[in-house]
ZADO-1210 file (C-alpha; in nm, 4 decimals, padded with zeros to 6 digits):
<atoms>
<atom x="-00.3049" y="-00.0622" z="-01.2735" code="UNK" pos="1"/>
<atom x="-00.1360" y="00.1665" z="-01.0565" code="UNK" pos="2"/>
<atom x="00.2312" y="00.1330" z="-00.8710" code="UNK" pos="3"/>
<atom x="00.3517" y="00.4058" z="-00.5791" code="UNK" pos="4"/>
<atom x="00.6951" y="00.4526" z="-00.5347" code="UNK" pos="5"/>
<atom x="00.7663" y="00.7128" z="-00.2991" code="UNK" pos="6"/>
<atom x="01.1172" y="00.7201" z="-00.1831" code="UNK" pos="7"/>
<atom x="01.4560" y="00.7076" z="-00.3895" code="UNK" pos="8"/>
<atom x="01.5842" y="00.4104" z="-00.3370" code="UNK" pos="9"/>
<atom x="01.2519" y="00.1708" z="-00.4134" code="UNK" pos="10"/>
<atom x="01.2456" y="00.3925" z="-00.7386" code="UNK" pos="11"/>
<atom x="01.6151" y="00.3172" z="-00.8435" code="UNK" pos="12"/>
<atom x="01.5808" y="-00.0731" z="-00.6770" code="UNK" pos="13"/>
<atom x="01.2062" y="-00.1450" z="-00.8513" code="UNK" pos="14"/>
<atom x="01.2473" y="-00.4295" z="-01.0946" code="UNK" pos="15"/>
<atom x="01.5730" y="-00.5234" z="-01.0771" code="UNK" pos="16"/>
<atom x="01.6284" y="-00.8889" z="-01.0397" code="UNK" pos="17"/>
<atom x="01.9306" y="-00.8693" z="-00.7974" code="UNK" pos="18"/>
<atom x="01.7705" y="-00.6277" z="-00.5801" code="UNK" pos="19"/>
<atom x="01.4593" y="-00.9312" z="-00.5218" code="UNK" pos="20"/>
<atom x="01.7611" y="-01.1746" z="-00.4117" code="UNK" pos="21"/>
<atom x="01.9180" y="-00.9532" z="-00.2082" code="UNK" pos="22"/>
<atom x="01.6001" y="-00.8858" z="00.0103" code="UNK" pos="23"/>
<atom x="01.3835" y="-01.1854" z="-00.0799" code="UNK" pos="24"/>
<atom x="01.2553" y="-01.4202" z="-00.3278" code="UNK" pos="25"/>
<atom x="00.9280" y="-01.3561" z="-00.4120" code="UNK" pos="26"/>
<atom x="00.7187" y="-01.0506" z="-00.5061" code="UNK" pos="27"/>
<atom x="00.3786" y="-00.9646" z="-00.3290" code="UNK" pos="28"/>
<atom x="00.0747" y="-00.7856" z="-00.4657" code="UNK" pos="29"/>
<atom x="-00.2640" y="-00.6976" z="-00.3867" code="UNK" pos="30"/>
<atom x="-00.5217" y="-00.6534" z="-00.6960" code="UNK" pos="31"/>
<atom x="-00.8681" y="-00.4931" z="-00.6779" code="UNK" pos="32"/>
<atom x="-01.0996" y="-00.7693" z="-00.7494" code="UNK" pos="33"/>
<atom x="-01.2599" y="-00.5484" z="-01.0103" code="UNK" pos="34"/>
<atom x="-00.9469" y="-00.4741" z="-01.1914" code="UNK" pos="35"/>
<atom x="-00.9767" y="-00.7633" z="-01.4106" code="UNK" pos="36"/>
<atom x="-00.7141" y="-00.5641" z="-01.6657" code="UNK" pos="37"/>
<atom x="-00.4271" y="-00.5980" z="-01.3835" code="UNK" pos="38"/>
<atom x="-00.5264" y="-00.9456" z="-01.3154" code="UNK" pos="39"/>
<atom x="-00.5011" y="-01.0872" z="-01.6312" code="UNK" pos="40"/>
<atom x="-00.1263" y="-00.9276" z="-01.7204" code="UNK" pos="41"/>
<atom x="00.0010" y="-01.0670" z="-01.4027" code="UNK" pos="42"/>
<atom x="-00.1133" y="-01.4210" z="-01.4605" code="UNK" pos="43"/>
<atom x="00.0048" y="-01.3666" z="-01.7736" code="UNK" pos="44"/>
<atom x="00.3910" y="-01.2965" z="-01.6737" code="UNK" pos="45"/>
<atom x="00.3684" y="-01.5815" z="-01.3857" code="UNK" pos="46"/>
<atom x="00.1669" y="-01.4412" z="-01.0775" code="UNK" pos="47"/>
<atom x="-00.0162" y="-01.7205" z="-00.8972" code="UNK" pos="48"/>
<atom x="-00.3147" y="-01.6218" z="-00.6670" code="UNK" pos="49"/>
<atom x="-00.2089" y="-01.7695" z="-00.2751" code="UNK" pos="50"/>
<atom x="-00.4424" y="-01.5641" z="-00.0917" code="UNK" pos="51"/>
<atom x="-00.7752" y="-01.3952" z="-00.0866" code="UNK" pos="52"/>
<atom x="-00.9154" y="-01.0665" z="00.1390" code="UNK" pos="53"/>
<atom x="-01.2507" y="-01.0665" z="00.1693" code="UNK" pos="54"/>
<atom x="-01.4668" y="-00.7952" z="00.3738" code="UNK" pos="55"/>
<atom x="-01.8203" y="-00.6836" z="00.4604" code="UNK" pos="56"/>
<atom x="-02.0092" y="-00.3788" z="00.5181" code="UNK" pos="57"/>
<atom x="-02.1215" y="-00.3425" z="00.8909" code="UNK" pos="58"/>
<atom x="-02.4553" y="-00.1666" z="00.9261" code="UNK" pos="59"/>
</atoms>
């Protein structure tokens, strides 16, 4: 699992309940397919697939 945060204030605002009402109500995330680790621990703390990316290799 990794998580960038790059500027000051997404590092002091990250995970803080008020700061997701203030700008929103609900929390987006992509997941590598293969990272079956990740997936797992956010179905596990409510995290609902709604969406799927799919690509192909052009040759």
């Amino acid at each position: 699992m990794e998580i960038r945060l790059t500027k000051p204030e997404e590092i002091e605002g990250f995970g803080k309940s008020k700061s997701i009402r203030e700008n929103g109500n609900e929390i987006r995330l992509e997941v590598m397919v293969f990272n079956i680790l990740a997936q797992q621990f956010y179905d596990s703390i409510g995290f609902v697939n709604n969406s799927r990316i799919m690509s192909k290799q052009i040759t």
